[in-house]
N, C-alpha and C positions, 0 to 999 in steps of 0.2 A: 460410603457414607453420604446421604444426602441433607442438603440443608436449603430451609425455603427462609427469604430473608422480604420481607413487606416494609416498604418506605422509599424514600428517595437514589432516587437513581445515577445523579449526579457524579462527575468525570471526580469531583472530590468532596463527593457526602462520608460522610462516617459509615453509610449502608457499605459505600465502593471497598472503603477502607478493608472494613472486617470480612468481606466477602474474600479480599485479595486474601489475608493472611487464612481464610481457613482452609483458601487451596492450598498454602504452602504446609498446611499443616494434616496434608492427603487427605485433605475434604474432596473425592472425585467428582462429585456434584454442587452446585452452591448456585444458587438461581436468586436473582432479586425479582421482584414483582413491583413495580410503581404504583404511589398514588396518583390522582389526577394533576398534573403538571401540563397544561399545554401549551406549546409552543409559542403557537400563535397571537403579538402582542395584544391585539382586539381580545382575544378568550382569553387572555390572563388577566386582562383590567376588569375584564364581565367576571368572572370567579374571586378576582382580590374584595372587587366589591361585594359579590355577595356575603363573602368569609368576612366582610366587616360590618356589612347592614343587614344580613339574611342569613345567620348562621346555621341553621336549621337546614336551610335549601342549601347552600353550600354542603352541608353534611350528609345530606341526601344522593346529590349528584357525586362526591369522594366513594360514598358505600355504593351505588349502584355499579358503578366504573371498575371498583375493585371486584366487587364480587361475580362480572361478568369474565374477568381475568382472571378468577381463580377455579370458575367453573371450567376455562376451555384449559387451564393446567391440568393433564388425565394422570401427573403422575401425585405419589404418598414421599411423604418427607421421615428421615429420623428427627427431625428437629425444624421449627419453625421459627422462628426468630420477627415479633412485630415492634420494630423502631419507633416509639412515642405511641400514636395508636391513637391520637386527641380525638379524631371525628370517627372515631367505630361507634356503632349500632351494637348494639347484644347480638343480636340473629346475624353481625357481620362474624362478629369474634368468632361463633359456633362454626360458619364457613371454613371460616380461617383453621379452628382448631380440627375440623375433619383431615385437613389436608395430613396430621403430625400422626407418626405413628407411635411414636413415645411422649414427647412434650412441647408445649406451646408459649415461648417466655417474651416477655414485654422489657425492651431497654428504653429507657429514660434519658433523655438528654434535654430536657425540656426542667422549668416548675411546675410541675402540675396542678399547683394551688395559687398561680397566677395565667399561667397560660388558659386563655378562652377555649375549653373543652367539653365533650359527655362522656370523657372517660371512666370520670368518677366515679360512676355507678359501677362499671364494669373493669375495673382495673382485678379486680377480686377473680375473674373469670380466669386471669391465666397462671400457669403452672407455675410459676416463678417470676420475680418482678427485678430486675437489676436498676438501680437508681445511681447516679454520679455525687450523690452528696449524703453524708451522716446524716445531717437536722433532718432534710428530704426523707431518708430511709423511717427515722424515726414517728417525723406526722403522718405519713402513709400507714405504717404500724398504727398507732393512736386514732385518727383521723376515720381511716378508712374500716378500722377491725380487720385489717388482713395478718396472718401468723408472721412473727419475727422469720421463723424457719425457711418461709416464702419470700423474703425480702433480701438481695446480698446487695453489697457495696460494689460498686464497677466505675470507679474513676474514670475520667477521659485518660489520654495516654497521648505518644507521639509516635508520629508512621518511622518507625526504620526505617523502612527502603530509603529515606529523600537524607538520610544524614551522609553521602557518601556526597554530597553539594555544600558540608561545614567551609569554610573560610577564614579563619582566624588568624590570617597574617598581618593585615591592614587596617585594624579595627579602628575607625574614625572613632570622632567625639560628639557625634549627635545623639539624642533619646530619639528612638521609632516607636511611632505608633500605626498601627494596622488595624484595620475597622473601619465599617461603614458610616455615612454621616449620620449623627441625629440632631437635634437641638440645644441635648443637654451634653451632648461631648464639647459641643461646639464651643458651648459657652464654658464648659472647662478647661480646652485646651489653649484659650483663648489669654487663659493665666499665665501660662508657661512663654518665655522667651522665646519670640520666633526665630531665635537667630541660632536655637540650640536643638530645636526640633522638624524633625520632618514625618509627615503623614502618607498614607498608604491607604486606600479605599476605593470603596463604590456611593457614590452618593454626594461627594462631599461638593460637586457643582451645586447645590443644594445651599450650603454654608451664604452667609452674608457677601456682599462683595469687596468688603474690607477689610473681612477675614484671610476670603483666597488670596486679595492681593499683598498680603503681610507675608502668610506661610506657604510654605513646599511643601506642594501636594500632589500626588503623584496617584495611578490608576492600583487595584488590586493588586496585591501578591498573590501567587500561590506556588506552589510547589517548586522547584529550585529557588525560582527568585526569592520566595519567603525565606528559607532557611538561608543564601546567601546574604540579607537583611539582616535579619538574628542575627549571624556569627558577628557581622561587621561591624554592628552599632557598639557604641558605647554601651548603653542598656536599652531595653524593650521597656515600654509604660505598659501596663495592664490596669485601667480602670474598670472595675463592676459593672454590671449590669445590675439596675434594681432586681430583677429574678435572678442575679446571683450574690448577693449582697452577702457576704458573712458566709460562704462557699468557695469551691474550687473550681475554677473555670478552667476550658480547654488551654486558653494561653498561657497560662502557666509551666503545664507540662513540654509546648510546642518551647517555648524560649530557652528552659533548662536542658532538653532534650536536642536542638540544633545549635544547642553551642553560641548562646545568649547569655546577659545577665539581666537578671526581673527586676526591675521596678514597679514593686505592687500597690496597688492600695490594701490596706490592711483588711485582713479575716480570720478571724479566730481559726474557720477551719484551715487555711490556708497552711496557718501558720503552723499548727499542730504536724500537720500531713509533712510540710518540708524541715520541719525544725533540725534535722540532722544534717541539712546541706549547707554548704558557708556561705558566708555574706548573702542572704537575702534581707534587700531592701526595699521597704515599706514606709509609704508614709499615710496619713489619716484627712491631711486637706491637701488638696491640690497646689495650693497656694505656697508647700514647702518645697516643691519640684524645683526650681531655682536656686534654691540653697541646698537641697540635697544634691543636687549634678555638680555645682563647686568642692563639693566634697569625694563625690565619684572620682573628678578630674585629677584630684589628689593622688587616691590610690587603683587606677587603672591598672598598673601593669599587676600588682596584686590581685584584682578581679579578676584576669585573665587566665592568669595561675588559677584560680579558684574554677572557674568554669570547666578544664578538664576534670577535675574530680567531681563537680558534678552532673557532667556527663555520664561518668563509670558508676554514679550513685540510683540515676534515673534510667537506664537498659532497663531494669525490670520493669521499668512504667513504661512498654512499647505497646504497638494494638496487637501484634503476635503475641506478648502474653495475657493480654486482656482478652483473644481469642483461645488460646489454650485455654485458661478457667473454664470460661464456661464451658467449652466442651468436659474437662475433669468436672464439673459442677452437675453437668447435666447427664455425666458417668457415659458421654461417649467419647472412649477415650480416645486419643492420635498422640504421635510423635511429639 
């Protein structure tokens, strides 16, 4: 069984992810293709810029690049798989879908109807659409005229493989938060007692200088280190992203699934999707974080208990069985 996967290439993209589990799932072939990503800081300041002032030319130079890469690939796929898809051309997609001998399907991890794209015209073009969020599934439905039928639900998930680095012996009493800087986290985390929070990121030299000199701030997580964070904190903060406002975001599933407890901001869909799991806590302004962690501090070792059950609750939210689906989905079946 072969599978061709289009998008990013990265040591821990979502592309890496689902490509590992479809070998485990005797996927014998699974090939990713990149888009334009280069290296080189000079040619990624020349490309960010254009993708922010020139978006056209930017999309121009993404489809040449790729469809030169897909030309000197001589081989045929069972299955294609293109991640987001924002800057395809029409006559890219048709490249692309030569390549499929059976089908050609678009995952979403993106807004579509915020994120600066031309997809839109052309999202109708592929065999199947998976989207990570209900409302999302639904305005693509409405929106676009594409069939209910064509459209499934594919939540994000959490990697298996990194849960044999849980930790849950030591659990301090700080809130972590993980994420790059922006302006407006800044100035919401800025709410929160520094004496009770510590941060994790790329970016955040960025933040005021008065900021950094208050809080603890520390380089990216990822992989062991992340989930060693998770298990140990008190609870993980997860604040929205305006394109994910009232949504289910990756971090949710990563905290419940490495043996965290969520501190969310509230989402209806959020809320619907874990309503079976215990003690998920939510608040609506930032400004209750302070008085809601006096109350954490309360019943910790209760949360902790709670967190192994919902570990045994979220295994079925892995990317192995978010990879199984769609192959059952797309009726090629594996183990």
């Amino acid at each position: 069984m072969k599978i061709l996967i289009i998008g990013e290439d990265n040591f821990n993209s979502l592309e890496r992810i689902y490509k590992d589990n479809f070998l485990k799932l005797k996927c014998n072939n699974v090939r990713i293709i990149s888009t334009f990503k280069p290296k080189n800081f000079f040619f990624k300041k020349i490309l960010n810029f254009h993708e922010k002032f020139f978006y056209l030319i930017y999309c121009l130079l993404q489809n040449l690049v790729l469809i030169k890469k897909i030309k000197n690939d001589k081989k045929f796929y069972d299955l294609v798989i293109v991640f987001n898809g924002y800057d395809l051309f029409k006559n890219t997609i048709k490249y692309i879908k030569a390549k499929s001998l059976n089908s050609t399907i678009n995952i979403q991890t993106d807004n579509i109807f915020i994120k600066k794209n031309i997809l839109k015209e052309n999202l109708k073009l592929f065999d199947k659409i998976y989207i990570w969020s209900k409302e999302i599934q639904k305005k693509i439905n409405k929106n676009f005229k594409i069939k209910k039928k064509k459209i499934f639900f594919l939540p994000f998930a959490f990697d298996q493989s990194l849960s044999k680095y849980i930790k849950q012996k030591k659990i301090n009493k700080k809130i972590l938060f993980y994420g790059s800087w922006d302006e407006d986290r800044e100035n919401l985390l800025k709410k929160i007692d520094h004496k009770i929070l510590k941060i994790f990121g790329n970016g955040w030299e960025n933040a005021k200088q008065s900021f950094k000199n208050k809080y603890e701030i520390k380089k990216e997580l990822l992989g062991k280190k992340l989930v060693t964070e998770i298990s140990q904190s008190l609870v993980c903060l997860n604040i929205l992203r305006f394109q994910a406002k009232n949504f289910i975001n990756m971090r949710a599933f990563e905290v419940i699934g490495y043996g965290g407890t969520l501190l969310s901001e509230y989402s209806k869909e959020h809320f619907l999707f874990f309503k079976n799991y215990g003690d998920m806590i939510y608040f609506r302004d930032i400004k209750e974080i302070n008085n809601i962690y006096k109350k954490i501090l309360l019943k910790k070792n209760r949360l902790i208990k709670i967190r192994k059950k919902n570990m045994v609750k979220i295994k079925k939210h892995d990317y192995l069985n978010r990879a199984r689906f769609i192959l059952k989905n797309e009726k090629i079946y594996s183990t």
